[in-house]
N, C-alpha and C positions, 0 to 999 in steps of 0.2 A: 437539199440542204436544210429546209423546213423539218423535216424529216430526222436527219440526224441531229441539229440542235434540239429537238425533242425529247430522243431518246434519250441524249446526254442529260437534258433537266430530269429527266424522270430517274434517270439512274445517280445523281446528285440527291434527289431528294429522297429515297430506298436507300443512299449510303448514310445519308446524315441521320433520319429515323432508326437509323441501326443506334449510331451516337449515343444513342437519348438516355439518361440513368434513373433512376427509381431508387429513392432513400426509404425507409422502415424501420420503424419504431418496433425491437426486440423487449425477449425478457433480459432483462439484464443479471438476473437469475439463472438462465437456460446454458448448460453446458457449449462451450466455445473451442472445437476443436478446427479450426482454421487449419495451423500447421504446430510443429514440435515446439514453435518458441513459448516462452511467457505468457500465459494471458489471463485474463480474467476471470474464469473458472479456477484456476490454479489459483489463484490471490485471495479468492474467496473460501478453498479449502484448507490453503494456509491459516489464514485469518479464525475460521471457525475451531479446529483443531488445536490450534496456541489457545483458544478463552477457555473454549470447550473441559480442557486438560487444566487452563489453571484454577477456572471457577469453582473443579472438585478437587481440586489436592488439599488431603486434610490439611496439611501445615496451613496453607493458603486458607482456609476454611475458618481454620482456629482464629488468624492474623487477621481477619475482615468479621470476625463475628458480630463487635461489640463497635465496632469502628470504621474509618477507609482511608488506610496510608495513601501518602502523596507520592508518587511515583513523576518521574522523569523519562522522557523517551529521548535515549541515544542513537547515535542512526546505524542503520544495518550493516554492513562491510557487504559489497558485492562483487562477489569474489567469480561472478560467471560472465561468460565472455562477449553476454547481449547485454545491450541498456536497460537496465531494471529498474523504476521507480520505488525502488523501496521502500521512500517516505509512504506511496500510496497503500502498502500490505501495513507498517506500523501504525498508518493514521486511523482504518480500518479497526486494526487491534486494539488501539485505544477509545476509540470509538464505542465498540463491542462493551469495553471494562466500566468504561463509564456511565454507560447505559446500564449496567450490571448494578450498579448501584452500590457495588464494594470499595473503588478505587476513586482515587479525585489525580488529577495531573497538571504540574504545572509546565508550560509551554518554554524549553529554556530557547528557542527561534525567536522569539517576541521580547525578551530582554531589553533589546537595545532601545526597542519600539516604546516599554514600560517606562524606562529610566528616563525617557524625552518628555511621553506626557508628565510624568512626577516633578521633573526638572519644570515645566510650562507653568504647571500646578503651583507649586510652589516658591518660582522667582519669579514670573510673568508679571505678578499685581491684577490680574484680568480673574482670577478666580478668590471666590470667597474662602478665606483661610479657615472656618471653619467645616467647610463643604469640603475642601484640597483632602485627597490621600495623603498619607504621609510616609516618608520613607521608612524604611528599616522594619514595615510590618508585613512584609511577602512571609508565608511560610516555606520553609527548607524541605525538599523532598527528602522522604527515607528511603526509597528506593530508586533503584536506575535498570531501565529495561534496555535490552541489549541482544547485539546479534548476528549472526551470518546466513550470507545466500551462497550457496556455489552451485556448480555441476559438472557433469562429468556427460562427453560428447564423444558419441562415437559411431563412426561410418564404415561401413562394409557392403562393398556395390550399391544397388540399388536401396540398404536398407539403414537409415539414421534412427540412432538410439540418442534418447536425453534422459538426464537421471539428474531431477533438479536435489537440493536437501536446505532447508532451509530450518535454523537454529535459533532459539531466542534464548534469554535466561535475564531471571530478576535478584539482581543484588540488592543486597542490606547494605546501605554508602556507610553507614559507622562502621559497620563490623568488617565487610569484605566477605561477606558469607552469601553463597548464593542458595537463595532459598528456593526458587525451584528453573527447570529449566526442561526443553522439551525440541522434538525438532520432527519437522515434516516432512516424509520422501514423496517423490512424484515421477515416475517415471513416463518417457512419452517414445513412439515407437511410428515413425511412419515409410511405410515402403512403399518406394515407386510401381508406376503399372510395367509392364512391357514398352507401355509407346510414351511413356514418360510423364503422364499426366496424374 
């Protein structure tokens, strides 16, 4: 009996050491091909390829020479049939522009957030009125950046094709003219083994 209560603890503790997991710190840099969906390599070559493409478009070129228009970020239309953070690939974009040191952007998410402290600021009595912002002096974006994700998914036995394409473009909000635009393909291909692994 000694005996088999033994083997049983020793084979509990060989099953639960199997258990055990190990986390690691990657490049977050390093191509990520898990499986065919979305991921991070893909967002990062989106992201690079949208700045990359506007930062030398003469037009663009001319329009930031002397200057750096206020652009607006509208959100993506996700038009593919997984959960795509979108916000994550345009905040990237903007990120990328600002750093660039052409563009400046105002945040139109934070609106409601701005209009409360201004409103605190200015009826509260708790802030010094000549310290207070004051309303009515935000600048007007000229531009609105804009855009689509889709794809197109397709299966044939063992072999799944994805064809992501993802489209930005920047409007001039006076005129309605779009001044430049550009769009990403990404194709992803993975076929099963034989025993299905």
């Amino acid at each position: 009996m000694r005996r088999v209560l033994s083997m049983m603890m020793l084979g509990a503790v060989v099953a639960l050491s199997g258990c055990a997991s190990k986390v690691d710190y990657g490049d977050a840099q390093a191509r990520e091909t898990v499986n065919t969906d979305f991921g991070s390599t893909d967002l990062q070559m989106i992201a690079a390829k949208m700045v990359d493409d506007m930062l030398v478009f003469p037009p663009i070129v001319q329009l930031t020479q002397n200057r750096r228009p206020v652009v607006f970020v509208d959100s993506i239309k996700n038009k593919t049939t997984e959960h795509v953070d979108t916000e994550s690939i345009t905040d990237t974009i903007q990120s990328k522009l600002l750093n660039s040191g052409k563009f400046r952007f105002v945040d139109m998410t934070k609106v409601e957030s701005v209009r409360q402290q201004l409103d605190y600021q200015s009826e509260s009595g708790l802030v010094d009125p000549s310290t207070a912002a004051q309303m009515g002096r935000q600048i007007g974006a000229e531009f609105m950046m804009y855009g689509n994700f889709s794809s197109i998914v397709k299966r044939d036995g063992s072999t799944k094709d994805v064809y992501y394409k993802f489209t930005l473009k920047l409007m001039n909000i006076q005129t309605g003219i779009i001044e430049w635009a550009n769009e990403k393909e990404i194709r992803k291909t993975k076929t099963k083994s034989l025993f299905g692994l």
